[in-house]
Every structure is written in structure tokens, then in C-alpha cells.
N, C-alpha and C positions, 0 to 999 in steps of 0.2 A: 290428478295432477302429478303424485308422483310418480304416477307409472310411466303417466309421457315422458317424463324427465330421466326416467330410467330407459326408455327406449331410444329416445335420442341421445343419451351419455354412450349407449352400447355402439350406436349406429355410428357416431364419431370416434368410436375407439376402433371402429373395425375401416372405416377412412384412412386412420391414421396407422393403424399396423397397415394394409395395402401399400399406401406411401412408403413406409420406411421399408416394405418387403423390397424396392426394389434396390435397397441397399447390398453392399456384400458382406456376408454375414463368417464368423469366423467362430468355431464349436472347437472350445480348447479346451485339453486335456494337460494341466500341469502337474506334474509330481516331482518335489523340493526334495533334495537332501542336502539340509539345513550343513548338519559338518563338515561335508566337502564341498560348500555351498555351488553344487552341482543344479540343474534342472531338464529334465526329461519331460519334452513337449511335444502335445501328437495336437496340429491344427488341421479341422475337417473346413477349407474353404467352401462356402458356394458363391459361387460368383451370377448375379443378376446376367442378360443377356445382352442389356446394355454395354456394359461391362469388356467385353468379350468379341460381342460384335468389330470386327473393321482392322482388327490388332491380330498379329502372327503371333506375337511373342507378347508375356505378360511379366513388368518388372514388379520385385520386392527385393524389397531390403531387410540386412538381420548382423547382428551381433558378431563380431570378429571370429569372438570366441567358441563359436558356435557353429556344431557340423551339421548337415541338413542333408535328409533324403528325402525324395516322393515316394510313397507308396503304395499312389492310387491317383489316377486320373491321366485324360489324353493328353498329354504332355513330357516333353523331356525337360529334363533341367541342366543347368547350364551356369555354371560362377563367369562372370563378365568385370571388366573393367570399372574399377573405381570412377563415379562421377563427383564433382563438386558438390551434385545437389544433397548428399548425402555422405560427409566424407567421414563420417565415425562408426559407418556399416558396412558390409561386403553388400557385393549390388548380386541379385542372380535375376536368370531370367527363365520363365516356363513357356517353351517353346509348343505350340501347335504341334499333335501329330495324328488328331482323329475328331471328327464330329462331337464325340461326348465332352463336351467340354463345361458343363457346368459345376463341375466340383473336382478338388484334389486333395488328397491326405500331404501332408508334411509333416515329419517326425525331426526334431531339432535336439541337441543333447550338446552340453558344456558346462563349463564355466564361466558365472556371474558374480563377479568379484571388485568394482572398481571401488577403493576406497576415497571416503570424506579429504575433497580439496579443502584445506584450513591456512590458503596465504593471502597475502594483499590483495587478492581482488576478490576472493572471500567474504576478508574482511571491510573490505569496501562496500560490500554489495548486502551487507551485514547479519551473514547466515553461511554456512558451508553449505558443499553441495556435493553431489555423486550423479555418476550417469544410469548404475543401476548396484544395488547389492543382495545377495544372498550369505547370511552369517548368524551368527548366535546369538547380535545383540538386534536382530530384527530382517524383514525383508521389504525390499524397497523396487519396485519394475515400473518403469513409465515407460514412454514414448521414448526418451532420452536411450533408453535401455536398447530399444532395438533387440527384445527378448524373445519378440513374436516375428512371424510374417510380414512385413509392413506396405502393403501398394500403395500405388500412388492414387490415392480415392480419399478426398476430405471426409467422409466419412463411414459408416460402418454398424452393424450394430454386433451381437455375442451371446455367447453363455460358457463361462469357465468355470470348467471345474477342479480345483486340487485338490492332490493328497500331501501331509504334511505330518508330521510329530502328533500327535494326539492331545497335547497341551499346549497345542499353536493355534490363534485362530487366524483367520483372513479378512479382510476387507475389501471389498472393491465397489464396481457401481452397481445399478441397479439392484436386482429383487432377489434377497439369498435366501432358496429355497431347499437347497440341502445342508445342513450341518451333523454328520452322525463319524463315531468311531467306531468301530472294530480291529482289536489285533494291535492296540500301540498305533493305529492308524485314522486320523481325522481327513474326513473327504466334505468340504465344502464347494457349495456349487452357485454362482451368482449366475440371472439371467437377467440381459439388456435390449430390453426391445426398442430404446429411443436411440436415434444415431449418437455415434459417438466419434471422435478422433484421435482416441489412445483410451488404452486397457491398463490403470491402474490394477497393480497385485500388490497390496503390505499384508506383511503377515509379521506378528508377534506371540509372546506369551501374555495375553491381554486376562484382564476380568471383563466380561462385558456386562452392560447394566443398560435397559430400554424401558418404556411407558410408548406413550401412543398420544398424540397430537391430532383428532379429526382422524381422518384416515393413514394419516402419516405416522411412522414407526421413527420413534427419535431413542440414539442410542450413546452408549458414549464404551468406548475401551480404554482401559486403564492399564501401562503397565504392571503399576502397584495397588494392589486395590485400595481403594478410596470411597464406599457410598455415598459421604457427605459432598465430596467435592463434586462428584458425580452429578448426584440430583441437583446441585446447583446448575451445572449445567442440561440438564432435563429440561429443568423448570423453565430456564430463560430460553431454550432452543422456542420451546410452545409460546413464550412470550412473543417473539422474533417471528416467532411462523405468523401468526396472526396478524402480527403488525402488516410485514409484507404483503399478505395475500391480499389485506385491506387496502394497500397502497396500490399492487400493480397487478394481482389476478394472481391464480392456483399456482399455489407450488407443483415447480414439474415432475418430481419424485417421487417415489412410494418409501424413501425413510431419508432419515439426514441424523449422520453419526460423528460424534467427536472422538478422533483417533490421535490414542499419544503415540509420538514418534520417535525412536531414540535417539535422533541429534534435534538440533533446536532447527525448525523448520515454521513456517506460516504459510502452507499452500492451503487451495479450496479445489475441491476435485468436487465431477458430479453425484450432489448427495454425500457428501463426508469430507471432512476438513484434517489436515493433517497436522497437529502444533506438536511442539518441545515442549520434554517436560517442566521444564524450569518456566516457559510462556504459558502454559493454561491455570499453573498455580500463584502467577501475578494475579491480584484482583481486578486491577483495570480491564484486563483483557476481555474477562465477558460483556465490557460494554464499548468495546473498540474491534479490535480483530475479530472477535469472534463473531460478530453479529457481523463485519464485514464479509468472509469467507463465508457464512450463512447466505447472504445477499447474493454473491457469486454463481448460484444457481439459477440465479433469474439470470446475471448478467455474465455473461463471458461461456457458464457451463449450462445454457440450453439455447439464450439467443448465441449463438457463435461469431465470433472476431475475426472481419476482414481485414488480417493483421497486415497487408500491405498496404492497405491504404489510411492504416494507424487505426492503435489500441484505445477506443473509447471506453472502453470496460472499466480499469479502473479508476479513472477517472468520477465515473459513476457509481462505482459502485462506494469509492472513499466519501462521496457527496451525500450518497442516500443513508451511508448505514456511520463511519465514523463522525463526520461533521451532523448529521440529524441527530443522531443521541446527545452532542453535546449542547447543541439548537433547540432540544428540548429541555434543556435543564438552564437554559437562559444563557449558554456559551459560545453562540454561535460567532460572534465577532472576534474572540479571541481566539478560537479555531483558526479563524480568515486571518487575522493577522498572526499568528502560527505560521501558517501556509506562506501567506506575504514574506514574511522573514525568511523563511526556508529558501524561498525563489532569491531573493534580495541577498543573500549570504554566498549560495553554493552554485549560481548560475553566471556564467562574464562570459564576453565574446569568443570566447574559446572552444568552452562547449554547450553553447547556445543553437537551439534547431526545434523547428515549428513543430506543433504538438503530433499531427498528422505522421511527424516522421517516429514518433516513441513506439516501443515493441515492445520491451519489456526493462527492469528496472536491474542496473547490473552498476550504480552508485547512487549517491544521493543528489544528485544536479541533476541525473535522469529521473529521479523521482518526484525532482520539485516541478518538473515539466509535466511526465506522462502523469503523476496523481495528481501535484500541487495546484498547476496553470489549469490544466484538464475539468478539476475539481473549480476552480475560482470561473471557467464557461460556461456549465452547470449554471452555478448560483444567479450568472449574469442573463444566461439565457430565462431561467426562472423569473427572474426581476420582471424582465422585458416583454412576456408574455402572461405573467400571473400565473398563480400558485393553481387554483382549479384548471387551463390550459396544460400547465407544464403535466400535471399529474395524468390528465387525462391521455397526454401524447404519450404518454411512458406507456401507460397500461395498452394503447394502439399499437404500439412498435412493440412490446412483450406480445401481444395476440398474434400479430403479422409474422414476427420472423422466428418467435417459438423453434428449436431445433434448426433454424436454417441460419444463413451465415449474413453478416449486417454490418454497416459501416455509417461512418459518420453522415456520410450523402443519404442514408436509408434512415437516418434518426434525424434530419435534417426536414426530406419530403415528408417524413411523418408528422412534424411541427406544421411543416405549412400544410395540409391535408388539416391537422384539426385546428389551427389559428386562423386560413384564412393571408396570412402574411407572405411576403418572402421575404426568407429569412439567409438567403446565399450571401448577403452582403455583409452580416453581422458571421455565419460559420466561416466564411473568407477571412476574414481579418483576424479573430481570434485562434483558429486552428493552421491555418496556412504564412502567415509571421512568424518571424523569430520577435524575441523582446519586449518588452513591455511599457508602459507609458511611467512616467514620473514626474508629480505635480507640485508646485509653490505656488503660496499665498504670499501674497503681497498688496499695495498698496488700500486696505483696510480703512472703508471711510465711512462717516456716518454725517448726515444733514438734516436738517428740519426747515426748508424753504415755507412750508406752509403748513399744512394742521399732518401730515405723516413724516413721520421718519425715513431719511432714504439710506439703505445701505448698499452699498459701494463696493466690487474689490477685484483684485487683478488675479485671476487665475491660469498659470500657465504650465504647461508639460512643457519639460526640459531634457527627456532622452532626446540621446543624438541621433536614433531612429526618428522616420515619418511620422506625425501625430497619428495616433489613436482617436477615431470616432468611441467618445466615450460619454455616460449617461453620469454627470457628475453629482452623489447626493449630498445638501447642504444643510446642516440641521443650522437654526437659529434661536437662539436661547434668549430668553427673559427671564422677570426675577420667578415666576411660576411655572410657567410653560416652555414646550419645545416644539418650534413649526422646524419641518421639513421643507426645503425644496431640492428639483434638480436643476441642472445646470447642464444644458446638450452641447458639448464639446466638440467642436469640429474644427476648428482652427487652436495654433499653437497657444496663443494669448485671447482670452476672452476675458469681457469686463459687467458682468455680470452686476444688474442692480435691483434691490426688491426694495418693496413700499411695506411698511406697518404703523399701525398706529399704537403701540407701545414702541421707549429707547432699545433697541436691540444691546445685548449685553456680554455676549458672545458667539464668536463663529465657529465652527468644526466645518473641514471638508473632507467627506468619505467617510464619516465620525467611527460608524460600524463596518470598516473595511470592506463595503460590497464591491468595490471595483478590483478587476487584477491588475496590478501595477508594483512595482519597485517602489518598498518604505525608504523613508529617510532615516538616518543611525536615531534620531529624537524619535521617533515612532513606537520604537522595540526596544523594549529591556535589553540589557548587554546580557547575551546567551553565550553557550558552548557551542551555538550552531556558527556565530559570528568567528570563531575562532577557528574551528574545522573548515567552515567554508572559505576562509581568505587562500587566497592564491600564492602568498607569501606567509611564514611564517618562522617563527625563531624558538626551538625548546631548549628554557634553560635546566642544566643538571645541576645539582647541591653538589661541591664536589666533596665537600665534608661527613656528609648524611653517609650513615650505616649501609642504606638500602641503595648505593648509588648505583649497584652492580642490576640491581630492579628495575632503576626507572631509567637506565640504558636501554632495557628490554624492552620497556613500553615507550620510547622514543627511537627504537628501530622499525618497531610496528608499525607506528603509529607515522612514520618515514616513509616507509613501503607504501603506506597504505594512500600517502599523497601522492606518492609519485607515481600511481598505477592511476590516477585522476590529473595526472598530468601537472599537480602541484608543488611549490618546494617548502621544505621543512629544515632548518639549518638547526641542526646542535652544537650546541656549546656547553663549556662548564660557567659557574656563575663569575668563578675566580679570575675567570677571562674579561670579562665587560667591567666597565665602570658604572653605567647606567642604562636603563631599557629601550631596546630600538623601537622606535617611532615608525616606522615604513611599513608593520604590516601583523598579524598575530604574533600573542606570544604567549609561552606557557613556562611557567613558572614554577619546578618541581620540588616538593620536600619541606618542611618544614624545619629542617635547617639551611635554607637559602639563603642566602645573602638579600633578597629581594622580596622575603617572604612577608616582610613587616608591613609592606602596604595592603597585605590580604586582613591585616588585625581587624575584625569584624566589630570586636566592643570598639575599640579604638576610633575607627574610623565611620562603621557605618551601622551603630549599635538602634538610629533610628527606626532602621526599617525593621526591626524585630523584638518581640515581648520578651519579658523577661524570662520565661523558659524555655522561648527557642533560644536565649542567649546562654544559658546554662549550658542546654545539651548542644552548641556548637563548644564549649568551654571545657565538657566532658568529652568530645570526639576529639578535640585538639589535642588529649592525652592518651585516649586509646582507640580511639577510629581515622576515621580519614574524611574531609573534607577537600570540597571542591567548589571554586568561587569561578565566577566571571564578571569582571567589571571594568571599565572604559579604563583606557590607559591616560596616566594622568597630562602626560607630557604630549598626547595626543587626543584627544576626546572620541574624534572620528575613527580611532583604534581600540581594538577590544584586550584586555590581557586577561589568563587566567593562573589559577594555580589550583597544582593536586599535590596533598599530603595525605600520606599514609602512617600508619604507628606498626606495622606486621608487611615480612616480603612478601604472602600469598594475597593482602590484600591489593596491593599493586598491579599486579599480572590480572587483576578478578575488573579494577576499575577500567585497563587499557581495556577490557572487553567491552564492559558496561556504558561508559561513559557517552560514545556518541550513539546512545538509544537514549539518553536524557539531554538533548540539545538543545530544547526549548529553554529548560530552566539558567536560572544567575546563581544560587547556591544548592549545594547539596553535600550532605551527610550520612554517612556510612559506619555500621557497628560490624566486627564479625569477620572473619578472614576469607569470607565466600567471594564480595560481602554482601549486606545487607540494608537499602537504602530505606533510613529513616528519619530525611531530614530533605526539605525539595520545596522550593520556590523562587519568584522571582520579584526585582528590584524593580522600580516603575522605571515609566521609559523618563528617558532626559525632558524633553520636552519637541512636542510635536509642532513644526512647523507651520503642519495644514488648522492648526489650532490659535484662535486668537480671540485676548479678553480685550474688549471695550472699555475705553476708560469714561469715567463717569466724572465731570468736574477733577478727570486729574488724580481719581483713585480708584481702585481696581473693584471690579462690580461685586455684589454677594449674589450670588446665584445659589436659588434652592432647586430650581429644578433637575430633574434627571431622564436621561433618552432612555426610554425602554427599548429591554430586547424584541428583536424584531419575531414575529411569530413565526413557530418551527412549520416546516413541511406538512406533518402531520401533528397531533398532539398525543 
């Protein structure tokens, strides 16, 4: 038995190289000098006959900076006019001049130098970026770079090989089968036999550390060595491997490597993930990002994204790998309402646009769409077909489009292929609309005409958009138990009524956020999200405080960074106002404000916290920094917040930090970096979709409780 299985593994693997032979294949010879961060490229094209066939002339694209000879092959070359379609490369052409036309040498030689953009829309986007670098403190080549050859051919496959410092290593995709030195001289050599559509190059002064997962080589590169931190990531890579392959089928790689990168980054390349070092040494991260960007090899790096007719990737991939870890550990509702508030805070009719149209993620309102909305279709389509269905369609659509390119219509007919349904009408409505639905409860009634209980109640979506066909879930509470029902939504106002024979004693609608829709402000704790995301807003400065010259700094940023999302930010000193506007955010700086005293945490809201979180906000109040978010008093419907600091470098560290913690309503900080040691949130005001039954006229006791609902996988 196992032999057959070995003959048929072999006989599919030589299927499958035949297929991708008829790729164009590009045999690259890189040699770096790191100093003058120069690069000397010899690219041996072959080109398929496909390829080749019907065309006089063959276009690629390449790097400004960079001069290019042919050296070999029937062909003349030719620098041509700048097109749109490529307007950050010189365009050339390789013109026909003999029969042999299956291969060309190209020898390229420059400089690769563009340094990390760090402005508003940087930090909007919340990450610097480069188009490519070669330097001291790392190297960095993508697609972006336009380092190599580039035709116009979705895909490709390679084998690069560099030479480089002798205490540099490299990374890239597929299978690296040379790493030796001679001479001060390291030549590492990666080969890629599965298509690709860009040739990552990083290369550092890494330590590298690997084991072995199954047949899979899992690795990790450290700038600074680390074992322990290391093997922790080992460990969990093999945990993550296993999980996935159980969910959707073989990992498509032969290794999957954690690579630190010297600016703060979160990319997933195929087979190796790229993070900052300050993000791998959070502990959350190996069980959020990291196990995401893991995922990213099923999704995005081997099924491939028909990015014109919108990015479902990550969407799916924030569904399977961030939201299921937290679904496993009984958090899946408070993910979704995460998500809901993200949507609800940072998206208004401005920059509102159906998901179909998201690319990629270059602020946070484009986030709440292409991950947030994307992620809440996912759940819904899940719902709507059941959990063995939904898994099953995934591992069908992983099988089918493995290395070839896929879209929403392709994960669509794959549902109905294994459900049997059609499903056009439900992928219509949530990917092709802008907006989202938003519900009230009202008229709440209960009867007893005969031996059951009749409950009663007015359920209506109130966006100014078209109703939403929506599957509404209703839990109904007694003094022990929780029945569920739903409630099929098709018109604006429905009157929904259920029979029990127990007094019903309270109602919830949507209790565990399964639907996508716009919360109401009683939904959501007052966050930092609510405050970032308003359209309007007002930073006030302490004009008295020490650090005013500080937190100038981080309210110019923090200015820019609105106004590059199209939002406004008004500064003022405190000395200026009499009282806090009402019309829209506001932010509150310093702890010598004028306006600071409503943040007094004993004072005012010493309920929501033990006596030791009250201490160590007591002790931060004197030498760290604290940051609050809570409903503005004079307006409810309005969020304000306030940040103080005790040191100027912790100031400039919070403007960074700050909106990576948007979920939370307080938090606390020690240390001039700094260092967040204090993080939670305030319950929500009171939910709307939420309603207790009066019992003779007094509010019920209810012991029961809704369980979380079962994760994906366990």
C-alpha cells in the first residue's frame, strides 16, 4: 500500500512540474555589496513557446536605477516609453531578431537604495514602507523593487542564487539548497519549482534556528540571537502546521520560516513571514498574526488573488486563523463585536465602498471593510451553510485552485458545487453593497391568552440604505435556560412572535454578534477606536504642562494622520475653552489640564476596578502614563479621551502606540519606550437590542447563561 502511494505521489509531482514547466522560468545570479548597497544581476530567462509565440517584441520592466545589457539571445534591446501600467520602472523591450528565441541573458548592475517612508500615510496605514533596500541595517527586494526583469506573465517560477558578506544570510521562497562560504564570501542558492508572482530577496545578519514539522523544515531568523524565543516559535509553527492541514489539506511548502526584519513590518510571503522586531517579541502575536501570516500560504501565497475583482484573502485568512484562536478559547463574540465597532467607528459615507472593490489595506476604514466586513461574510456564510459544508468547501477550493489564480465567483461556485444551493443572491448582497444594516428593538410584549406565553416584538433596521436580507438570531432567556431562535429579515419592520410555555424573562437580539451590521454607541464600550475613527475631532493641549512642546508633536501627527483619511482634527490650548465640545471627539492631553479631572479614575469610576488595578493606575499617575476613553459627559453619544504622560520620550512612544490599542477604554504604561502594563475595558452603556422582562413590575433574576458558540475547529 505504501508503495502505491509513493508511486502515485511521484506520478503527481511529475504532473505537476510538466504544468508549471510551461511557466517562464528566470535563473538569477545576485551578488550584493552590502556598503555601497550596489547589486550585480545576471538573469538567464527561458521563455515557454507559448510565451513567445505571435509577439515581435517582448516587454519587461526594471528599476530606474538600474542599467541593463543583453548578453545572450535572439533579440535586440530597446528602452521605450514610460507606460502608466508601470510608472515606478523604465519600460524596455526585447525585440525579435532570429528564430532562437527561447532564452536571454540579462546582466543589470545599480543602485537599490529607497529609504523607509515614516509620514501620514505611513502612519495611517500603521507601518513604514520602502519600495526596495540594500544597506547595513538589512536587505529588502520585492516586486515593489523592480530589482529583476519583470514581464508581463502572472506568473513564473526560479532558482536565485547570491553571493553576499559571509555573516549575511538570505531568505527567500522555496527550497534552499546551497548555503556555503569561501573567501569572506557566502553564496546561497534557493530553488522554486511552484509559480510564483515576485521573487522575494531579505538578507540580514541573522542567527538561524530550525527542527522539522512532518516533512516540513520550520525555521526562524533572529537578528539577535534568542533560542528561547525562538523555539517558542518552533513549537507553535508545528502546532499551526497541523492544525491547518487538519482544516484545509497539505501545506504547499517544503519549510515555513519566521524572519525578523529591521523595521516593524507584518508581511506573509510564500513560506516565510516577515515581522519587526519589537512585533514578534509581543506575546500576543504568536497567537494573532503570526498563526495569520502562517495561514497566508494556503490563502493569498499558493491559492492566488484575482485582485480585480477584489481581495478575499484576507478576509479569510483574519476569519480562519485571528478570529478561530480567539473562538477557541470561548471569544469568538467579542472578536465580532471588535470587528463591528471597528466597522461602526471608522467607516461613514465618504469612504464607504463594497468589499469586491478592497485591494489592499492603506488605512483603518479600508481595513474594517477588506478584513472586518470581509471577515463578518465568512462567519455569515458559515452560519448559513454549517460548519461541516463550510469546511468542506474550503478544502474543495484549496484542492481546485492550489497555485492558480481565484476569486470570489471561484469560492462562490465552489459552495454551491458542494452545498447543492445557490448562493449568488446571498455573495450579491454582502460583497457587491456598500453599508450595512442597523437594528432596534422595540415594542416588547408578553401575553398569556391561554396555557403559553406569547412574546411579542417590533424588530426594525433603520440605515438609510435598502434593508438587508438578514438571518436575525434571538436568544430568549428564562430563570435556567437559553432558547435560541431566528428571525428571517426581509422587510424593514418585522413583528416577530414566539409561543413558550415557561414567562420569558429576557430578550437579546444578535446576542453573540453573528450578523454584520453597524452597533449602536450602548453596544461597545467607549474605545480609542471611537475616538480615532470620528470624522470630527478636537485635541486639547495643557497649556501649562512641562511637556506641552511634546504633545504639540503628537497632535501634529496625530493631525496629519487625519487628514491623509480625509478627517479633521482641530487643536486648541485648554486655556482657550470654557467647556468640552459636544459635536464630535475629543482628546484630552496632560495631566495638568484643565479638564483632566473628569479622567479621576478613583474618583469617578473606581467601580470598575480591584483594588490593585487602583493602585497601579495611582502609581502610573506619578511616574507613567495613562490613557482613558469614556463617553463625554455633556454628550453620551460622544466619546472623549485623555493621555498623560510623566517623561518627554514617553509621549512620542504613546503617539506611535496608541492606535494599535483601539479596542481598549483604559490603559497603562511604565518606562520611557514605553511599556504597556495596564489594559482593559469599561462594559458597554447598555444595549439597546437588549431587554429585561418585567415580572409583576420587577426586574427578573436570571441565572442562566448563553454559551459560547462552538469554534470552527477545536
Amino acid at each position: 500500500m505504501k508503495k502505491l502511494q509513493h508511486i502515485l505521489t511521484a506520478a503527481l509531482l511529475l504532473l505537476s512540474s510538466l504544468a508549471f514547466s510551461q511557466n517562464l522560468h528566470h535563473s538569477l545570479k545576485a551578488v550584493l555589496n552590502i556598503d555601497s548597497s550596489t547589486i550585480h544581476l545576471t538573469d538567464t530567462v527561458n521563455f515557454p513557446d507559448a510565451f513567445v509565440a505571435g509577439h515581435d517584441s517582448l516587454i519587461f520592466y526594471l528599476n530606474p536605477h538600474l542599467s541593463v545589457k543583453l548578453t545572450e539571445g535572439a533579440f535586440k534591446l530597446m528602452k521605450t516609453a514610460k507606460q502608466d501600467k508601470q510608472p515606478d520602472a523604465s519600460r524596455y523591450a526585447l525585440l525579435k531578431t532570429g528564430q532562437n528565441t527561447e532564452k536571454v541573458v540579462l546582466k543589470c548592475t545599480g543602485i537599490i537604495n529607497d529609504a523607509l517612508s515614516t509620514g501620514a500615510a505611513e502612519y495611517a496605514r500603521g507601518f513604514s514602507e520602502t519600495k526596495g533596500i540594500i544597506g547595513k541595517k538589512g536587505v529588502y527586494l520585492a516586486a515593489s523593487t523592480y530589482w529583476m526583469p519583470t514581464f508581463d506573465t502572472p506568473f513564473f517560477t526560479y532558482n536565485l542564487t547570491t553571493q553576499l558578506p559571509a555573516n549575511w544570510l538570505v531568505v527567500s521562497q522555496g527550497v534552499r539548497t546551497e548555503n556555503d562560504t569561501a573567501n569572506g564570501i557566502r553564496t546561497i542558492r534557493y530553488v522554486c519549482k511552484y509559480p510564483q508572482d515576485q521573487v522575494y530577496l531579505t538578507a540580514n545578519r541573522w542567527t538561524e534556528y530550525d527542527t522539522k514539522t512532518g516533512d516540513v523544515v520550520v525555521q526562524a531568523f533572529l537578528r539577535t540571537p534568542d533560542k528561547k524565543l525562538a523555539m517558542r516559535y518552533l513549537n507553535m509553527t508545528g502546532v499551526y502546521l497541523n492544525m491547518y492541514v487538519h482544516l484545509l489539506g497539505p501545506y504547499p511548502y517544503s519549510k515555513f520560516a519566521l524572519v525578523e526584519n529591521f523595521w516593524e513590518t507584518g508581511y506573509g510571503m510564500p513560506s516565510f513571514t516577515l515581522l519587526g522586531s519589537r512585533i514578534i517579541r509581543f506575546p500576543f502575536i504568536l497567537y494573532s498574526s503570526y498563526p495569520h501570516e502562517l495561514l497566508h500560504n494556503w490563502w493569498g501565497n499558493s491559492v492566488y488573488v484575482a485582485m480585480k475583482q477584489g481581495n478575499w484573502c484576507e478576509g479569510l485568512t483574519a476569519y480562519m486563523a485571528d478570529h478561530m484562536l480567539k473562538e477557541q478559547r470561548g471569544q469568538g463574540a467579542d472578536y465580532r463585536r471588535n470587528t463591528l465597532q471597528k466597522f461602526t467607528d471608522f467607516v461613514n459615507p465618504q469612504n464607504n465602498f463594497p468589499v469586491v472593490d478592497f485591494r489592499e489595506r492603506h488605512n483603518t476604514a479600508e481595513e474594517a471593510i477588506g478584513y472586518g466586513k470581509s471577515l463578518m461574510f465568512q462567519h455569515m456564510l458559515r452560519q448559513l451553510v454549517g460548519d461541516s459544508l463550510y469546511i468542506r468547501a474550503y478544502r474543495q477550493f484549496y484542492k481546485d485552485y492550489r497555485f492558480k489564480i481565484a476569486s470570489f465567483a471561484d469560492i462562490r461556485t465552489t459552495f454551491e458545487k458542494v452545498t447543492g444551493r445557490d448562493l449568488k443572491p446571498f455573495f450579491k448582497e454582502w460583497l457587491t453593497r456598500k453599508g450595512a444594516p442597523q437594528l432596534t428593538l422595540s415594542e416588547v410584549k408578553v401575553r398569556k391568552p391561554k396555557n403559553d406565553y406569547l412574546l411579542s416584538f417590533r424588530l426594525s433596521q433603520v440605515q438609510k440604505e435598502d434593508v438587508f436580507p438578514l438571518v436575525v438570531p434571538v436568544a430568549v432567556y428564562f430563570e435556567d435556560t437559553v432558547v435560541l431562535r431566528k428571525v428571517y429579515m426581509r422587510n424593514r419592520d418585522m413583528y416577530p412572535m414566539f409561543a413558550f410555555h415557561q414567562q420569558p424573562l429576557r430578550l437579546e437580539v444578535d446576542p453573540q454578534f453573528d450578523i454584520f451590521r453597524r452597533l449602536d454607541k450602548g453596544e461597545a464600550p467607549p474605545s480609542l477606536t471611537q475616538l480615532f475613527g470620528d470624522v470630527k475631532g478636537t485635541l486639547i493641549l495643557p497649556a501649562n504642562s512641562p511637556y506641552l512642546s511634546e504633545y504639540k508633536k503628537l497632535a501634529d501627527t496625530w493631525k496629519q494622520t487625519q487628514e491623509v483619511q480625509k478627517k479633521i482634527l482641530t487643536v486648541v490650548l485648554d486655556k482657550d475653552l470654557k467647556q468640552l465640545p459636544t459635536d464630535g471627539a475629543v482628546w484630552v492631553m496632560g495631566f495638568k489640564n484643565k479638564f483632566a479631572d473628569l479622567f479621576n479614575m478613583q474618583k469617578n469610576y473606581s467601580r470598575y476596578f480591584n483594588a490593585q488595578q487602583l493602585k497601579k493606575i495611582n502609581d502610573l499617575r506619578q511616574s507613567g502614563a495613562l490613557v482613558y476613553a469614556i463617553p463625554n459627559p455633556d454628550n453620551k453619544g460622544q466619546t472623549i479621551g485623555f493621555v498623560g504622560a510623566n517623561s518627554k520620550e514617553s509621549i512620542s512612544g504613546l503617539a506611535r502606540l496608541l492606535p494599535h490599542y483601539g479596542k481598549y477604554s483604559w490603559l497603562g504604561f511604565e518606562g520611557s519606550r514605553p511599556n504597556n502594563v495596564l489594559k482593559g475595558t469599561f462594559p458597554p452603556l447598555h444595549s439597546p437590542l437588549h431587554y429585561n422582562i418585567p415580572v409583576q413590575g420587577k426586574r427578573p433574576v436570571i441565572k442562566a447563561k448563553l454559551k459560547p458558540e462552538a469554534p470552527l475547529i477545536d
